[in-house]
C-alpha positions as CSV (number, residue, x, y, z in Angstrom):
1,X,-21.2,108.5,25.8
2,X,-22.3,104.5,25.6
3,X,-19.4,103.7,23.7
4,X,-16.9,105.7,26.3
5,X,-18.8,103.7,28.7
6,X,-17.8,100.9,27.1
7,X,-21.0,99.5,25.3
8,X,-20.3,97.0,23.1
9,X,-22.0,97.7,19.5
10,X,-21.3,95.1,16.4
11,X,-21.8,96.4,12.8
12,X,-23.2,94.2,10.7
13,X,-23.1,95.0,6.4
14,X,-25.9,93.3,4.2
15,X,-25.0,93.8,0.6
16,X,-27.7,93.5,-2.1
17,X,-26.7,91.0,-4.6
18,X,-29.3,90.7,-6.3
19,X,-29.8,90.8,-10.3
20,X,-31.6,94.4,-10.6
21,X,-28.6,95.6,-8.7
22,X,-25.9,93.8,-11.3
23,X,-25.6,97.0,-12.9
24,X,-24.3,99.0,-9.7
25,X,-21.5,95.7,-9.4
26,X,-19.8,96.4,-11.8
27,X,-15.9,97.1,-10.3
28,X,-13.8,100.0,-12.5
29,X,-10.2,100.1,-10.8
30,X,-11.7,97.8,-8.0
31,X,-14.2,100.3,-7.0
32,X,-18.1,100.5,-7.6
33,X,-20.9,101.9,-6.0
34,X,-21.4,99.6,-2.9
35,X,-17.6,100.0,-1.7
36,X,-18.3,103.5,-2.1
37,X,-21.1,103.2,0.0
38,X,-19.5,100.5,2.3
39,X,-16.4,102.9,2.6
40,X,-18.0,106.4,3.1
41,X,-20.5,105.0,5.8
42,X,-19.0,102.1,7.0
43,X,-15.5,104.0,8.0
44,X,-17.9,106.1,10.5
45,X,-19.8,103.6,11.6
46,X,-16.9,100.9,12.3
47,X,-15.5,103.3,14.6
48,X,-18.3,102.4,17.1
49,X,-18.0,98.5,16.6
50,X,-15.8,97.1,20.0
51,X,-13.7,94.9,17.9
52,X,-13.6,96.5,14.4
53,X,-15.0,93.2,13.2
54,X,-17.5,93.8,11.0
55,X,-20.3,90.8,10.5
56,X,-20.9,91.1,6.4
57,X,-23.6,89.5,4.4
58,X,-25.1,89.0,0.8
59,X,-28.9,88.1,-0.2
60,X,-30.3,87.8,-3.3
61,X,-27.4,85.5,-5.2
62,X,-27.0,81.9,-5.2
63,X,-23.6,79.7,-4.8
64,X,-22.9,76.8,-7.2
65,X,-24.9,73.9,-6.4
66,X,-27.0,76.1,-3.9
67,X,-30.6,78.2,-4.1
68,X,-30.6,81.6,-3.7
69,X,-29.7,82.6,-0.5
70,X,-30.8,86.0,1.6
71,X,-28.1,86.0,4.2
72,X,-24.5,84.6,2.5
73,X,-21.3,85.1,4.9
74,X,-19.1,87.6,2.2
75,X,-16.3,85.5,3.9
76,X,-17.2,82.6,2.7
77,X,-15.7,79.6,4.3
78,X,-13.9,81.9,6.4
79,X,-17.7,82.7,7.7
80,X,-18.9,86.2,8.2
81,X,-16.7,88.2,9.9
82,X,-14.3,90.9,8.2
83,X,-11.8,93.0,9.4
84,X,-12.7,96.3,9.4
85,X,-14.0,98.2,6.5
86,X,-11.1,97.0,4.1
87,X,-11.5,93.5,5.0
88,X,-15.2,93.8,3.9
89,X,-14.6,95.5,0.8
90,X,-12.2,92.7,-0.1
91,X,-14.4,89.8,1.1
92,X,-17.4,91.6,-1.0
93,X,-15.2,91.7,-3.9
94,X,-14.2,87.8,-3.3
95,X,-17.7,87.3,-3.3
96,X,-18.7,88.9,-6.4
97,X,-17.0,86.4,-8.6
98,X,-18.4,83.5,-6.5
99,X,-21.9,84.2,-7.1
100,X,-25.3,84.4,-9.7
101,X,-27.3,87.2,-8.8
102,X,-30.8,86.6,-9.0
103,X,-34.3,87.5,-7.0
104,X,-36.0,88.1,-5.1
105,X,-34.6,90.7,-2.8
106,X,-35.7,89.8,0.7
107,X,-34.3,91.9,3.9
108,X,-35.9,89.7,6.8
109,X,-33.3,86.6,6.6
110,X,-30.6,89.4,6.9
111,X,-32.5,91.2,9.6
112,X,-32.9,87.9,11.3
113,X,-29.0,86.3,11.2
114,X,-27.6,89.5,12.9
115,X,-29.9,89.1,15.5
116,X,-29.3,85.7,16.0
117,X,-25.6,86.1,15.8
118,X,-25.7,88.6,18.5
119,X,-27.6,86.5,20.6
120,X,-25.5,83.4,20.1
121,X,-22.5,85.7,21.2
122,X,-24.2,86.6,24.2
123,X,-22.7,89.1,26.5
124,X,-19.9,89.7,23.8
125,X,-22.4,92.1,21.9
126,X,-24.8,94.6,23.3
127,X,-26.1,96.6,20.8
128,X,-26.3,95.9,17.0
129,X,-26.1,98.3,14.1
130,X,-27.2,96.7,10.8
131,X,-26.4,98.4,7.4
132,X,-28.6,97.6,5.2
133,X,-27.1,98.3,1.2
134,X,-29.6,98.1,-1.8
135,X,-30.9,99.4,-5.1
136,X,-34.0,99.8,-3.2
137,X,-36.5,96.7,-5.0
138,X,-37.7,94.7,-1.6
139,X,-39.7,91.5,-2.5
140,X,-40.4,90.5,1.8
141,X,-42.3,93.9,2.7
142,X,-44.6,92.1,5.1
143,X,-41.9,89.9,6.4
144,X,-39.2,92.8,6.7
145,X,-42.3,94.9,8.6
146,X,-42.6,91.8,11.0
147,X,-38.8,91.4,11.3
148,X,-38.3,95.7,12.5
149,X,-41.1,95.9,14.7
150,X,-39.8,92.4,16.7
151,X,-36.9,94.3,16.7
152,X,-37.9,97.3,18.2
153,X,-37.8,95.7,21.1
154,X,-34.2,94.8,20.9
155,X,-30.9,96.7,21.2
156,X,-30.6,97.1,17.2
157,X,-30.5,100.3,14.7
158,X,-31.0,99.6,11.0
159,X,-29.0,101.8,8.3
160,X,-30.9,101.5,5.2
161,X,-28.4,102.7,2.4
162,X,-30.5,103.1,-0.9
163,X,-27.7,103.2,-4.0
164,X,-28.6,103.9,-7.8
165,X,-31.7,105.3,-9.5
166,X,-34.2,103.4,-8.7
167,X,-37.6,103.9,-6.8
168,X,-36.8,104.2,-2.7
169,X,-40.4,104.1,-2.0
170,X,-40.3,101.0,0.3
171,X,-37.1,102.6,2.1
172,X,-39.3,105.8,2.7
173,X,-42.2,103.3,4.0
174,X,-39.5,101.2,6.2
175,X,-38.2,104.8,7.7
176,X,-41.5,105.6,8.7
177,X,-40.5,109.1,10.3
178,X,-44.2,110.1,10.6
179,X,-45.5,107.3,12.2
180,X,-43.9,104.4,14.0
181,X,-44.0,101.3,11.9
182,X,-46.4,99.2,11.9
183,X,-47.2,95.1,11.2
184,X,-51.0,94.0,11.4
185,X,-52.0,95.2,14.4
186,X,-48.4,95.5,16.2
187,X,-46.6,98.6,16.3
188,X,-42.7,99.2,16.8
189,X,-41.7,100.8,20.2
190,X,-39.3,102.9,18.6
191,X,-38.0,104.3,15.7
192,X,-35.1,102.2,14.8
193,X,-34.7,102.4,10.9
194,X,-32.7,105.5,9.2
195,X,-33.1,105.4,5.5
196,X,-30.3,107.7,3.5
197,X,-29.8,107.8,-0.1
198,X,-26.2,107.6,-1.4
């Protein structure tokens, strides 16, 4: 009903680059387990985004003659925006040859561009979704609490895609379906994180 009122919601894509995730990178006919991911949740998603431009980002990997960085445009140069789902894929793709994967695996920087791109954009965007892909490791757990209770306050969702085997614990934590979420003494004013596993 928002988006036939015309609400204007930006998908944003934060892809998990980090090196406990090389594993789930590897491409077999161009496909792996993020594009997968990126596809089967990103094709419903996208259809909500205004101008099918989705805002993609990589943390965890480093660029030559750079640190490691949590919030890397998949675009590169080009900067962060993709068109639609297949222009992400490709970009990610791009990417993946571009980059070292290393650690740690911090969500808060990624947390924090999209909100800061939104706000830069002012009236252009009114309501952010932010899909969050990873293996499930999460280094910033105090700083990503901090980071989703600020934003509770704001018009933003968070899509927490765990992909592979690994231990989801912190997703589970970051859900927080029993309780609302909680940093120090501050609590979230809603429930704005949805943790599945793909």
């Amino acid at each position: 009903d928002y988006v036939r009122g015309g609400l204007k919601i930006n998908l944003a894509v934060a892809v998990d680059l980090t090196a406990s995730s090389a594993h789930l990178h590897r491409l077999k006919n161009g496909e792996n387990t993020f594009t997968t991911a990126i596809r089967t949740i990103g094709e419903i998603l996208q259809d909500y985004d205004y101008d099918k431009r989705i805002l993609g980002l990589g943390f965890g990997a480093k660029t030559a003659g750079q640190g490691v960085t949590d919030s890397l445009p998949l675009g590169g140069t080009a900067g962060p925006y993709c068109q639609g789902v297949d222009g992400l894929v490709q970009a990610y793709r791009q990417t993946l040859d571009s980059v070292e994967m290393c650690e740690p695996t911090n969500y808060s920087s990624a947390l924090r561009y999209v909100v800061d791109d939104a706000a830069r954009r002012g009236q252009e965007v009114e309501y952010s979704v932010i899909m969050i892909i990873t293996d499930g490791g999460l280094s910033d757990m105090a700083e990503t609490k901090a980071a989703l209770v600020a934003l509770s306050r704001l018009p933003v969702s968070v899509v927490l895609v765990g992909v592979g085997e690994a231990d989801m614990g912190a997703m589970v934590q970051l859900d927080s379906d029993k309780a609302r979420l909680h940093s120090g003494a501050e609590q979230a004013q809603r429930d704005i994180v949805q943790f599945v596993r793909k």
